[in-house]
C-alpha positions, -999 to +999 in steps of 0.1 A: -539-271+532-574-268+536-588-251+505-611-216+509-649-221+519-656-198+488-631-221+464-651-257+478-686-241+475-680-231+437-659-262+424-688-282+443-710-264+422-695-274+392-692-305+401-730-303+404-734-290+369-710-313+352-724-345+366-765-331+357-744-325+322-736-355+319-765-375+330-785-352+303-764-368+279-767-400+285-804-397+282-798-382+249-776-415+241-743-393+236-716-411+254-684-397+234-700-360+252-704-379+284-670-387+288-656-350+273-679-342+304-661-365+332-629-354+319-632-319+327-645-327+358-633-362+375-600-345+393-624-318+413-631-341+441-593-343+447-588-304+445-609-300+475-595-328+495-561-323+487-562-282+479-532-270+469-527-237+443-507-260+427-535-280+419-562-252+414-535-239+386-532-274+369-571-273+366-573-235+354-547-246+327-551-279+316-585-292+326-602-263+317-587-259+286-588-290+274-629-289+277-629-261+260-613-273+231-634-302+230-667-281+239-691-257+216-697-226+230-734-237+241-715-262+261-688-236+280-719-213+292-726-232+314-696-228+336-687-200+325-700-180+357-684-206+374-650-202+360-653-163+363-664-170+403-636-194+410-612-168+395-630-138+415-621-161+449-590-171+444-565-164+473-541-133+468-514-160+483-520-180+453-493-168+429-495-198+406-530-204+405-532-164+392-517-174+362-544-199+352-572-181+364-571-149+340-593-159+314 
């Protein structure tokens, strides 16, 4: 299934973010918050090859999450408008993604 134009363009997005993330902090010589940051994202690439609601669900309720446990709130802001467009695009034929997406 090929995943929405509106789905690729904002987890592409965060990819974008995640991976400046990261390389910010390995500047700033903080590798234990470089790989927090490559956890959350390193399974994106995958959701857009292989898209599946399925696998948008499993990132809405276990990638996600996961971050933000490990994340300040500084940190989450910065995909927060992310998150909240991914959830605003996701299809109505999507059933189990939905339940992940309601944040």
């Amino acid at each position: 299934m090929k995943a929405p134009d509106a789905i690729v363009e904002t987890v592409l997005e965060i990819l974008r973010v995640g991976l400046l993330r990261i390389r910010y902090h390995a500047a700033a010589g903080d590798p234990e918050r470089c790989v927090i940051e490559a956890d959350h994202i390193h399974n994106l690439p995958s959701l857009i090859a292989n898209y599946s609601p399925d696998l948008l669900a499993f990132y809405c309720t276990v990638e996600r999450p996961a971050f933000e446990r490990r994340s300040s709130p500084r940190d989450v802001a910065d995909f927060l408008p992310l998150w909240n467009r991914l959830a605003g695009n996701q299809s109505a034929s999507a059933p189990a993604a939905e339940a992940g997406m309601a944040r």
